[in-house]
C-alpha positions in Angstrom: -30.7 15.8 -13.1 -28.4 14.8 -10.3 -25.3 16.5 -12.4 -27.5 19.9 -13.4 -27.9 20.2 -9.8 -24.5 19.2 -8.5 -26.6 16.7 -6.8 -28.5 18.8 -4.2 -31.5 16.7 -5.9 -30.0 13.5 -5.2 -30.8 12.9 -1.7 -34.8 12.4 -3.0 -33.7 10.5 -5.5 -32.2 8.1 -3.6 -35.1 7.4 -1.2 -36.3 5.8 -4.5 -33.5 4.0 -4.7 -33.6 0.0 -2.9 -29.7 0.1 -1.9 -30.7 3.5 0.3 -33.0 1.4 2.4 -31.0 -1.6 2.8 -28.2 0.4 3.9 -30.6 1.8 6.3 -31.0 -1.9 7.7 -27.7 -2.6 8.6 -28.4 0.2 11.4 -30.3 -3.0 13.3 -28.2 -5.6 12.6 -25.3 -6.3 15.5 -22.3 -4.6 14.9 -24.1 -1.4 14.3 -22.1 0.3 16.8 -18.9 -0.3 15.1 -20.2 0.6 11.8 -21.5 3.9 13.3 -17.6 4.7 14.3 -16.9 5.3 10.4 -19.9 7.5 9.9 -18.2 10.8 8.1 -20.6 13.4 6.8 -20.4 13.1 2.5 -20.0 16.3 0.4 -22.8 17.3 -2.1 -20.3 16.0 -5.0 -19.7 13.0 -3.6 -23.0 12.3 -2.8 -23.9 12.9 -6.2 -21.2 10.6 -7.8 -21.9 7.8 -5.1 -26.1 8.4 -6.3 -25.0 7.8 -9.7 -22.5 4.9 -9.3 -25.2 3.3 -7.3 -28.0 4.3 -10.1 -25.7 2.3 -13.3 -25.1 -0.4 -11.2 -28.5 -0.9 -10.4 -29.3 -0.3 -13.8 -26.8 -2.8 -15.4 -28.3 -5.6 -12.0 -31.7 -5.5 -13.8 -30.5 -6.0 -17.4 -29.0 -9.0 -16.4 -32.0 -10.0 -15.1 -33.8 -9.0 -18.0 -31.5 -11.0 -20.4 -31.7 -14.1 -17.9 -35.4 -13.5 -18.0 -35.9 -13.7 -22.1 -33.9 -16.7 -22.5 -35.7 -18.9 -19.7 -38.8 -17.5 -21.5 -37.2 -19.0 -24.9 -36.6 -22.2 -23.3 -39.8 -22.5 -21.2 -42.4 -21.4 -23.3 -43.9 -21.2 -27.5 -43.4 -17.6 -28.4 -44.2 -16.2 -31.3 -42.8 -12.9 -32.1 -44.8 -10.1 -33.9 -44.3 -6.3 -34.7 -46.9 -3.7 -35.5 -46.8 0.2 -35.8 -49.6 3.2 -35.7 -47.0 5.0 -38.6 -47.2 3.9 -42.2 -43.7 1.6 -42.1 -42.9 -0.9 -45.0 -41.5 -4.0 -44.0 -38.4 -3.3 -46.2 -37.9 0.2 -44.2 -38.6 -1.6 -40.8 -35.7 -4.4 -41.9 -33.2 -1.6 -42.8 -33.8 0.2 -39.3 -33.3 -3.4 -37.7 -30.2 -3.9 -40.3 -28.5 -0.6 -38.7 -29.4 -1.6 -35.1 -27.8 -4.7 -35.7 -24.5 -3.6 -37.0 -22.9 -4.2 -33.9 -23.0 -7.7 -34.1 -23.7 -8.6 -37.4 -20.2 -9.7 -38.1 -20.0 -12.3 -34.8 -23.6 -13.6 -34.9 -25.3 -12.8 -38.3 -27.9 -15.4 -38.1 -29.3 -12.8 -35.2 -30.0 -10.3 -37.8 -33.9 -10.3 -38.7 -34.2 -11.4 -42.6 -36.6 -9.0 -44.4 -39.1 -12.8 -45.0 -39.5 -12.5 -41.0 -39.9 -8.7 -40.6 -43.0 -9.5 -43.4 -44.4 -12.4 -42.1 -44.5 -11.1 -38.4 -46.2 -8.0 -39.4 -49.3 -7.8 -37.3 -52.4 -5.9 -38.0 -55.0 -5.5 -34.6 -57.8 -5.2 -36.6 -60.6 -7.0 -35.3 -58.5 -8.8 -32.9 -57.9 -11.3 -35.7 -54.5 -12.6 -36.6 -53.3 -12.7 -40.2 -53.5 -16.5 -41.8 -50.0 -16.3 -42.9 -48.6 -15.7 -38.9 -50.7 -18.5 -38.2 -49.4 -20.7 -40.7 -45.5 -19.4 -40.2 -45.7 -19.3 -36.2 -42.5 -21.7 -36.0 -40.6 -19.2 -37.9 -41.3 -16.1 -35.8 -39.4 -17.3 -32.8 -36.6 -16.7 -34.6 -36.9 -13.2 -33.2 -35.5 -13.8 -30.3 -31.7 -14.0 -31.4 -32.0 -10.1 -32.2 -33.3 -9.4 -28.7 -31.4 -11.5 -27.2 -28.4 -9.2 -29.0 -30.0 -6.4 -28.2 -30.3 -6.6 -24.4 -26.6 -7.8 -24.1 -25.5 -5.2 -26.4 -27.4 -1.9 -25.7 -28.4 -2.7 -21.9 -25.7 -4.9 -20.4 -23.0 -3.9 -22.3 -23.8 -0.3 -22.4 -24.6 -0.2 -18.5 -21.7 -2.2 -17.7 -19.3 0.8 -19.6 -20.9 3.6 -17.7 -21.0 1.9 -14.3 -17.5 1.7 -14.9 -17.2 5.1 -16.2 -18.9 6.3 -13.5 -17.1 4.0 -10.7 -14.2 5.5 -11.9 -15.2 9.1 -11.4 -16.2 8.2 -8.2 -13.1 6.8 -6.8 -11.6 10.0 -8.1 -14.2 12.0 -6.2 -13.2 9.7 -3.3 -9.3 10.5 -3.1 -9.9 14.0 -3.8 -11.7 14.3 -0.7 -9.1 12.4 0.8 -6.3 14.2 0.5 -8.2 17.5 1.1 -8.6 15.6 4.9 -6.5 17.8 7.6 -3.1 16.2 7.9 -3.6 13.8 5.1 -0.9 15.0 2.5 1.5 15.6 5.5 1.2 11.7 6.6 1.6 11.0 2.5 4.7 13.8 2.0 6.5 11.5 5.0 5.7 8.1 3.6 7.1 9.4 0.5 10.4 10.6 2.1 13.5 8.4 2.9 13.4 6.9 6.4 18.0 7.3 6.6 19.5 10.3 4.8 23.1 9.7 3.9 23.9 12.7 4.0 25.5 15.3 7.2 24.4 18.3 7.3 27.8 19.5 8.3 31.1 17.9 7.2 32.4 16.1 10.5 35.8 17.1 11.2 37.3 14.0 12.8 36.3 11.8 9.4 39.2 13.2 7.6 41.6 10.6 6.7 45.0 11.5 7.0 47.6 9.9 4.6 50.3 9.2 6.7 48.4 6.5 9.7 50.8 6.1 12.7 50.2 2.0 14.2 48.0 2.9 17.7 48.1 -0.9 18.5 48.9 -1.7 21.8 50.4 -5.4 22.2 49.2 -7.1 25.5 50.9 -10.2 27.0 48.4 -12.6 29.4 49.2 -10.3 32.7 46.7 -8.4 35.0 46.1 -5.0 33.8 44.9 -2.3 36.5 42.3 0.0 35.2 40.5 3.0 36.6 37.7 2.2 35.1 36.3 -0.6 32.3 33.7 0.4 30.0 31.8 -2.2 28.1 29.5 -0.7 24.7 26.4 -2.1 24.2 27.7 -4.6 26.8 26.2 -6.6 29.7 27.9 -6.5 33.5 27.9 -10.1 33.2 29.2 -10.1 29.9 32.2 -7.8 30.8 32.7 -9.6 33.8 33.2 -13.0 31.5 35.2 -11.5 29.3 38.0 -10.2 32.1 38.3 -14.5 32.6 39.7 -14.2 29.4 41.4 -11.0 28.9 42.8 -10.7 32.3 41.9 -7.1 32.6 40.7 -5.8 35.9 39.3 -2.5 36.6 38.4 -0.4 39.8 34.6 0.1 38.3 32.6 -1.2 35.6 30.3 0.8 33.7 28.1 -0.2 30.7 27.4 2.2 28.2 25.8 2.5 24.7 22.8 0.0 23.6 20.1 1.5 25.6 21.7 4.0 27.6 20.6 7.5 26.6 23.1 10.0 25.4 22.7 12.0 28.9 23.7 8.6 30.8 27.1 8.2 28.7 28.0 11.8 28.9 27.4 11.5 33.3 29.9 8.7 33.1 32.4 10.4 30.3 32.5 13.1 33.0 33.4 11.3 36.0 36.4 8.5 34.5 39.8 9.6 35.2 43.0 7.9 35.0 43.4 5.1 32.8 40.8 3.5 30.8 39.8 -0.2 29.5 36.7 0.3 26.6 35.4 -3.2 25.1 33.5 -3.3 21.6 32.3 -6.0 19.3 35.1 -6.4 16.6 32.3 -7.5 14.3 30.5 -4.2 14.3 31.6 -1.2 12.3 32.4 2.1 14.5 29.0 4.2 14.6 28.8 7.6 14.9 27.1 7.1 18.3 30.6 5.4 19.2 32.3 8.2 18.0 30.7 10.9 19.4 31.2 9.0 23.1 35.6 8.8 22.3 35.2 12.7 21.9 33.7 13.3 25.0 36.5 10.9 26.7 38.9 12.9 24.6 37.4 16.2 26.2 38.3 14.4 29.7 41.1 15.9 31.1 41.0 13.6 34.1 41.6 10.7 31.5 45.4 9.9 30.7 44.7 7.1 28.7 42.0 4.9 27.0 42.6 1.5 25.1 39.9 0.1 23.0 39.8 -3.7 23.6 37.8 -5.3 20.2 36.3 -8.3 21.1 35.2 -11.4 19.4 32.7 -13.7 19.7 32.5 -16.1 22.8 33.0 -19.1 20.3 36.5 -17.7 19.4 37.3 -16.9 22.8 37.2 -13.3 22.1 40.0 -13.4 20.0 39.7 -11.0 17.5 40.9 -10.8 13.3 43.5 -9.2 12.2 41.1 -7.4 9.6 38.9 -6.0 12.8 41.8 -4.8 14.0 42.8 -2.9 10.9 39.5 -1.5 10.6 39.0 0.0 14.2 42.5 1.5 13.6 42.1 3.5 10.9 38.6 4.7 12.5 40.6 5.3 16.2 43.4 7.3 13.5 40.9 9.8 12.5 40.3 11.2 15.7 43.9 12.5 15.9 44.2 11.9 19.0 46.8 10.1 21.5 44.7 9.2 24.2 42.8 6.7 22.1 44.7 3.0 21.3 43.7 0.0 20.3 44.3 -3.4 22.1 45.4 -5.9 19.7 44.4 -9.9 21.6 46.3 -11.9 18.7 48.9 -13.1 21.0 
């Protein structure tokens, strides 16, 4: 009824219903308030799939319990099992009806099957409230009826229940997600999960990446003697760690700015703008030129106060900042591509 009616009917139904009420308790219990934070109003549909999810699985509970019941009754107690019917039914015609209900099983457990000498001997008459002397005188076999219920309850109620609770679980979940994704917002958040977080790819071809074939050497050999710079910039460096460096460099500069790491973009263009003369830039020899970097020597480039600015690549404080000769080769052919003669590279193998 709760499918005709697209389950407009289902809200009665489930005040009938003993999961409706005990949901309805945990409204008194002591987290109540944080339960009633993920209240969200249920659609008719859903409502009507949740009503009938709840409906198999309460269905398939008492089954259980019905089948638990029968065989504690079994082992407890002396039945005696007896059939009788209003209609005109031979015993042979009664055993070929329990024959066909029993096909199910009658290859694992045949012994479960009814044989037509128990269908006859169990046939009760009420007729005078009197019991037939041959039931009386067989009553050990008729307990062998309970094998065929005990089939019959775990074939056609718990195993039947148990397939449309899951039939119907499954519709549900489906119900569920629909809903879901019809949620403002929802299949936005999902079309961003579903994208790649780093794109390879430029939108337009940068200029200075071109390799040339012919490389002119932009090394710059320094001897152990006191350089005077304008200016010495340290990316992604620390004051302190420039200043330790220039122990072992023997550079000296005018200023000291740091720049990269978590300067902004505005920051390193302000200081871009105001260098002039001759300038010192350390870098980690380790790391491989970023575009970040890159973008930074253009605006130096752009400088036309800047005459001059050598790249020192350091290495690691272990080493003594000495850097490899494969570091080396790398940051040239990077400093190559931007064509330009302001940019060198200090080479600290001697």
């Amino acid at each position: 009824l709760s499918m005709i009616t697209h389950g407009k009917m289902s809200n009665f139904f489930t005040l009938l219903f003993p999961l409706h009420w005990i949901e309805k308790l945990l409204n008194y219990i002591s987290f109540r308030k944080k339960l009633s934070n993920f209240k969200i109003p249920f659609s008719l549909e859903l409502s009507k799939w949740l009503f009938i999810e709840r409906l198999q699985l309460f269905s398939l509970i008492f089954s259980i319990g019905l089948f638990i019941s029968l065989i504690v009754m079994v082992v407890a107690t002396d039945i005696a099992f007896g059939w009788s019917s209003t209609l005109q039914i031979s015993s042979e015609s009664f055993h070929t009806a329990l024959s066909y209900i029993a096909i199910a099983w009658a290859k694992i457990v045949p012994s479960a099957i009814p044989s037509l000498e128990l269908v006859d001997i169990s046939h009760y008459f009420r007729l005078g409230e009197k019991l037939d002397n041959s039931m009386i005188h067989n009553a050990d076999k008729l307990g062998a009826w309970w094998k065929f219920l005990a089939m019959s309850t775990l074939f056609y109620a718990i195993g039947l229940r148990f397939g449309f609770w899951l039939f119907t679980k499954k519709l549900l979940h489906n119900q569920i997600e629909k809903e879901f994704l019809a949620v403002d917002g929802v299949k936005k958040i999902l079309r961003e999960f579903n994208k790649p977080f780093i794109s390879t790819q430029a939108p337009q071809p940068e200029k200075h990446l071109n390799i040339v074939e012919s490389i002119k050497e932009k090394i710059i050999h320094k001897e152990k003697e006191k350089d005077k710079y304008t200016a010495l910039l340290g990316w992604n460096y620390s004051s302190d760690d420039m200043k330790l460096a220039n122990d072992t460099t023997a550079i000296t500069a005018k200023d000291i700015f740091v720049v990269g790491g978590t300067n902004s973009f505005t920051q390193d263009k302000d200081i871009a703008k105001r260098l002039s003369g001759k300038v010192a830039l350390y870098i980690k020899s380790w790391e491989p030129p970023i575009m970040d970097f890159v973008d930074f020597l253009e605006m130096l480039i752009d400088n036309r106060d800047i005459e001059k600015v050598e790249i020192y690549p350091l290495g690691t404080v272990g080493k003594y900042y000495k850097n490899s000769p494969r570091d080396i080769f790398i940051w040239k052919r990077k400093i190559d591509t931007l064509q330009s003669d302001k940019i060198g590279v200090i080479n600290n193998e001697q």
